[in-house]
N, C-alpha and C positions, 0 to 999 in steps of 0.2 A: 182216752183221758181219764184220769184217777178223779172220783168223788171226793169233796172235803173231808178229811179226817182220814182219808185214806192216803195207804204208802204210794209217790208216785211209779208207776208200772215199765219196765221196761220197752223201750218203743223198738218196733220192728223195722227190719230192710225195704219189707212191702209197702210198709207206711210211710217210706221217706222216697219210696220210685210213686208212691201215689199221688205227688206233689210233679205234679207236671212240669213246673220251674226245673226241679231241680236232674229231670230225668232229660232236658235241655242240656241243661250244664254239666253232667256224670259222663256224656256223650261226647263231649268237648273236652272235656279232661281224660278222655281214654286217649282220644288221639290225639292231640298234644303230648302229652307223657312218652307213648308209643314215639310219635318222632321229635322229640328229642335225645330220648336213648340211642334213635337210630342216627342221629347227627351228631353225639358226641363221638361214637364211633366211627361215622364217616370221614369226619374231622380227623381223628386219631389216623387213620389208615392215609387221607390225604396227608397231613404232614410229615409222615414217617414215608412216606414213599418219594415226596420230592426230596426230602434230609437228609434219611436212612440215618436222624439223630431219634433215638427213643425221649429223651430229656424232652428236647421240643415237642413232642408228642402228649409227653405227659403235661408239657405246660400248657399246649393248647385245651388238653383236658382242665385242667387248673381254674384259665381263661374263663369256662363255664361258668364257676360257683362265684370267684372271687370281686365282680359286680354287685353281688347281693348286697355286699358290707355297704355301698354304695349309696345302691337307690334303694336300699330299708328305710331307713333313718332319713335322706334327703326327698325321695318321692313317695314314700308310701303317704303322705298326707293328702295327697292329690285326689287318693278317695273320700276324702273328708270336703273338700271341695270343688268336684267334680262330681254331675252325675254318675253313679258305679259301672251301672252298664253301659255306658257311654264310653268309660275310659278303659274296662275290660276290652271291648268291640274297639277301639283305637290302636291298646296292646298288641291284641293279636293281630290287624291289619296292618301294622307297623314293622311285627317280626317277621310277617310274610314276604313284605318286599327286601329285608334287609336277609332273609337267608335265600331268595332267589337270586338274589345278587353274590351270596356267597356261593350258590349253584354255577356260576358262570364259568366253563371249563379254563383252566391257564389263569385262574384273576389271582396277581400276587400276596405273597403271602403275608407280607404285613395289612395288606388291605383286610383279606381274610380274617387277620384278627383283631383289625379295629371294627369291623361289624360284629364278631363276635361278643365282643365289649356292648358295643349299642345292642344287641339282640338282649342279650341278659339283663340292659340297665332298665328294660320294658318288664323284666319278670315283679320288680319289685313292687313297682306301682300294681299293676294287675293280680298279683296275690294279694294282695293288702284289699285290693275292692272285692274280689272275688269271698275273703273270708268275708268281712261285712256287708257284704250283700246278702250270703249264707245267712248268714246271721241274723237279717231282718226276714230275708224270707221263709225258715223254718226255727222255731222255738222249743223251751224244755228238753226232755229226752229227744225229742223228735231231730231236733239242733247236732246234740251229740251224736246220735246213732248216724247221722248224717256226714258228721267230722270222719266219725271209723269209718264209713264206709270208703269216704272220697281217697283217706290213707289205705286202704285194703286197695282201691285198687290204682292209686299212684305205685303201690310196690309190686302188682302185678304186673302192670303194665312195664314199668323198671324194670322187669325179671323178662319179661318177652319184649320188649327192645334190646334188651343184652344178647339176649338166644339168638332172636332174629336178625337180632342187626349184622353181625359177622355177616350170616349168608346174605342178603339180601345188598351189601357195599360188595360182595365178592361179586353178584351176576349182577349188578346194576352199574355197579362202577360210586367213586364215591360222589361225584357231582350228581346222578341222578337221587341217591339217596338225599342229598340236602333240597333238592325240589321236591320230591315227597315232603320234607321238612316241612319244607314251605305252604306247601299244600295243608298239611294239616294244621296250619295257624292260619290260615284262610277260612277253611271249614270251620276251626272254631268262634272264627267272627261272625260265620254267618249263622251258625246256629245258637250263637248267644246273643245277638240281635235280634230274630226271629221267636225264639224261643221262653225271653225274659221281659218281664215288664218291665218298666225303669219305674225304679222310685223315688222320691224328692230328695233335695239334698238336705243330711240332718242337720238341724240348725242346734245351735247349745242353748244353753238359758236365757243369755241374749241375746237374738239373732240380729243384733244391729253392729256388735260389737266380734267382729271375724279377724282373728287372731292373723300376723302376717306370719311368714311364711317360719319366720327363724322363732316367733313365739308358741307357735304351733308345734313346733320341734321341743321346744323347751317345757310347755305344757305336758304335753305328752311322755315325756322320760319322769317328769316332779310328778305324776299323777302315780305311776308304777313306783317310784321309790315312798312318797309318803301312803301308797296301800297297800298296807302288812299283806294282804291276801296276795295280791298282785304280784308283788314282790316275789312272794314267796312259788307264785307259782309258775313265773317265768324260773326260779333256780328251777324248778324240777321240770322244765321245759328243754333245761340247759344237760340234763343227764347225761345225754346222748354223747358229748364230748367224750366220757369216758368211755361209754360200749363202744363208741363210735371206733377204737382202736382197731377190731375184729375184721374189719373193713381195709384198715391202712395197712395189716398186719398177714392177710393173707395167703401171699405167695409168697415170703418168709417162712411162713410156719409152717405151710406145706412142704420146704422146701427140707427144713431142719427137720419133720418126720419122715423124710424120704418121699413125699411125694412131689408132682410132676403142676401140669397143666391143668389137669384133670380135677386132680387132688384140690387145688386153689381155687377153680370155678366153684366146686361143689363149696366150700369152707364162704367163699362172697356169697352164694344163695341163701347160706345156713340162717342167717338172721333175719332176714327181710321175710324167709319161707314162715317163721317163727312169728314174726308179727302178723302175718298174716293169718295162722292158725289163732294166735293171743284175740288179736281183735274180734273176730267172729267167734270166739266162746264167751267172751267178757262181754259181748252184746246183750247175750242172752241173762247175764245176774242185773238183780233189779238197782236200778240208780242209786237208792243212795247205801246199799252194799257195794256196789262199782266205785259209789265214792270214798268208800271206808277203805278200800283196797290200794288208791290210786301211793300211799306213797309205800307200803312194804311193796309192791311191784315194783316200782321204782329202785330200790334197795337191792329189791331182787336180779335185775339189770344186770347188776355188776355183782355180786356177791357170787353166782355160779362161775363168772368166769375166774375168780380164784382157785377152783379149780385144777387148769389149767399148770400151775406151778410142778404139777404131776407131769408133765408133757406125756399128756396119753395120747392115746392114737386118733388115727382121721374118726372112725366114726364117733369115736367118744366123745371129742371134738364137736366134732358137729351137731353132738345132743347138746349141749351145753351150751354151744354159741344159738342154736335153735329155740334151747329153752329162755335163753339168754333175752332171745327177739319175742318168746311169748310172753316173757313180764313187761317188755315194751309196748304191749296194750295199753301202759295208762298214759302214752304219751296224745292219743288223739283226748281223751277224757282231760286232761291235762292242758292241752290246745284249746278245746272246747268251752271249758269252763271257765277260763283268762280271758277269751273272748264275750263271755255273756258278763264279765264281769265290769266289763269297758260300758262307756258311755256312748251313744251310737256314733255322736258329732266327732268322738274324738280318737275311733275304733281302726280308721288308714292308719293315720298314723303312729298309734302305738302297737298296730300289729306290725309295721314296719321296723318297729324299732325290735319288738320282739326276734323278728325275722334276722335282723342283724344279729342279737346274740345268739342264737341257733346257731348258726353261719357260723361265725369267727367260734366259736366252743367247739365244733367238730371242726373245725380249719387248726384250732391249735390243738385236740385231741390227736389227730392223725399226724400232723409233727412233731409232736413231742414223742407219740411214739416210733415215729419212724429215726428221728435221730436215739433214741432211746433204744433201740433193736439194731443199731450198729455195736451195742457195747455188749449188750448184753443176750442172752436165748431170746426169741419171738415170745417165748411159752412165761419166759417171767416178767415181760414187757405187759403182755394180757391179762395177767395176776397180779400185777402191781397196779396196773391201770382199774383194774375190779374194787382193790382195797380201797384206792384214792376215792373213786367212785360211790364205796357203800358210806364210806364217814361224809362226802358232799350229799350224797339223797337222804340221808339220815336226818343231817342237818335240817334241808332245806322241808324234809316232811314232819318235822318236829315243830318247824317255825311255821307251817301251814295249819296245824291242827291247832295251835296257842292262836293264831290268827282266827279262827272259826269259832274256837270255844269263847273268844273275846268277843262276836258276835251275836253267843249264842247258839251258834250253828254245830251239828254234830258232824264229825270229819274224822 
């Protein structure tokens, strides 16, 4: 911890596994991550084998995200009143019986994807307690370093559920793979019950006077529009829409430089490998140069991939989309900070709500470019997509700094 008058210090990885909570929770979130990657793929390869329609396969993928928009906004308040741990530990014992029951060999397929539905409408509530219980349980830098770490290794995990998941639906079959699913949403209830204290439920200024459920909703969206800060730091929360194209856009682009299968895996790694390299250097500069940085990083997102317009080759490509995901370092700092900004009582719900713009911003990134790269090259669909992208983070980091200097605060 930094003395008065002193710059506060960058907080370390050690310092956040030294927090026995949260080295509970880091544990639970490897394997959950892990099988779900390996369940969207199980999924994929079950629907396309009873179909042999690719479409439905990809919709079953679809299926996954498109709940968020859902239970953001409608349940993420639940953490606000509901014990946190309590309704984490509900989540996860709740998607453990609903994806063992998608385990069950022959169970048809619209069934299949009405659980898939209830399985996901559980992620919104449980991220929403999950960040606010963070939140209470680790502060300052210690908070942040804690945000990067948990995205370092949600995207690792994401990158070896990808790897792994193929072989492991090929020799297991895909019903066995969705009971491992299940399996690790199991294990994450019990080591987040075991492992977490529970803390009170936050009460607001009047704790006589508890908001119902639709004023709750309404609170929480008016508290983000009339805080400049707030505001401001969900748009640059929202970046991602645009880079997010690099992701919709890749077996197109491999496809129009001549490459293959091959070509396309490596080009989906390239930015996720890049945030993860961004995050863990950006740990290391001290807070508030971290925070002097967060919005030309942000700019910088999408400004390399105009690039791009060149249609240069796979590896060049891949520096690019790489470096692309190392200025996506300031999206945990970015997460981080909108979070400490929130008021505890009211922290479900408006992460939820945040949660929904995430969502729908790359839900409509990835289709606008995917019907957009029917007309036109991949390579100027991801250059166009860069341009749009540097004039919206420009925007939204110009209105973040007026926001801070109007505080006083340097940014």
């Amino acid at each position: 911890m930094s003395r008065p008058g002193q710059p506060e210090r960058s907080a370390t990885y050690a310092e956040v596994f030294a927090v026995a909570e949260f080295r509970w929770s880091w544990v639970a979130l490897v394997g959950s991550v892990v099988g779900d990657q390996l369940a969207r793929v199980a999924l994929a390869v079950l629907v396309f084998d009873r179909t042999g329609s690719a479409g439905l396969s990809a919709l079953t993928y679809a299926l996954t995200l498109l709940p968020d928009v859902i239970s953001g906004p409608l349940l993420g308040g639940l953490a606000d009143r509901l014990p946190r741990r309590q309704l984490m530990v509900s989540c996860d014992a709740a998607r453990a019986v609903l994806v063992a029951c998608m385990a069950i060999p022959g169970i048809p397929l619209w069934i299949l994807c009405v659980l898939l539905v209830a399985v996901q409408m559980f992620a919104g509530p449980f991220q929403s307690a999950r960040s606010a219980f963070l939140a209470t349980m680790l502060t300052g830098d210690i908070y942040r370093a804690a945000v990067g770490l948990s995205s370092v290794t949600a995207q690792s995990a994401q990158l070896a559920g990808f790897v792994l998941g193929g072989t492991i639906v090929a020799t297991l079959g895909p019903s066995q793979a969705l009971a491992l699913n299940a399996l690790s949403f199991a294990a994450s209830a019990v080591l987040l019950r075991l492992g977490l204290r529970e803390r009170p439920i936050a009460l607001g200024e009047d704790p006589a006077a508890r908001p119902s459920w639709w004023g709750s909703l309404v609170a929480g969206a008016r508290l983000v529009w009339n805080n400049r800060k707030l505001r401001y730091l969900l748009a640059l929360c929202c970046v991602p829409g645009f880079y997010i194209t690099v992701e919709g856009l890749a077996t197109p682009y491999a496809a129009s430089i001549g490459g293959g299968a091959i070509a396309a895996g490596i080009l989906f790694a390239a930015n996720p490998a890049g945030q993860v390299v961004g995050i863990l250097l950006t740990s290391r500069i001290a807070p508030a140069k971290r925070m002097s940085m967060m919005g030309t990083l942000a700019i910088g997102t999408c400004a390399v991939l105009i690039a791009c317009v060149f249609e240069p080759g796979l590896w060049v490509t891949v520096g690019l989309w790489g470096l692309s995901g190392m200025c996506a370092s300031f999206m945990p700092l970015a997460q981080a900070t909108f979070v400490q900004e929130i008021p505890d009582a009211q922290r479900g719900q408006v992460i939820g709500l945040a949660r929904t713009a995430l969502v729908v911003s790359q839900g409509m990134g990835i289709l606008v470019a995917g019907v957009a790269a029917d007309h036109w090259k991949p390579a100027m669909v991801v250059a166009g997509a860069g341009v749009l992208g540097v004039v919206y983070a420009a925007g939204a980091a110009r209105g973040y700094r007026r926001a801070c200097k109007a505080e006083g605060i340097d940014a």
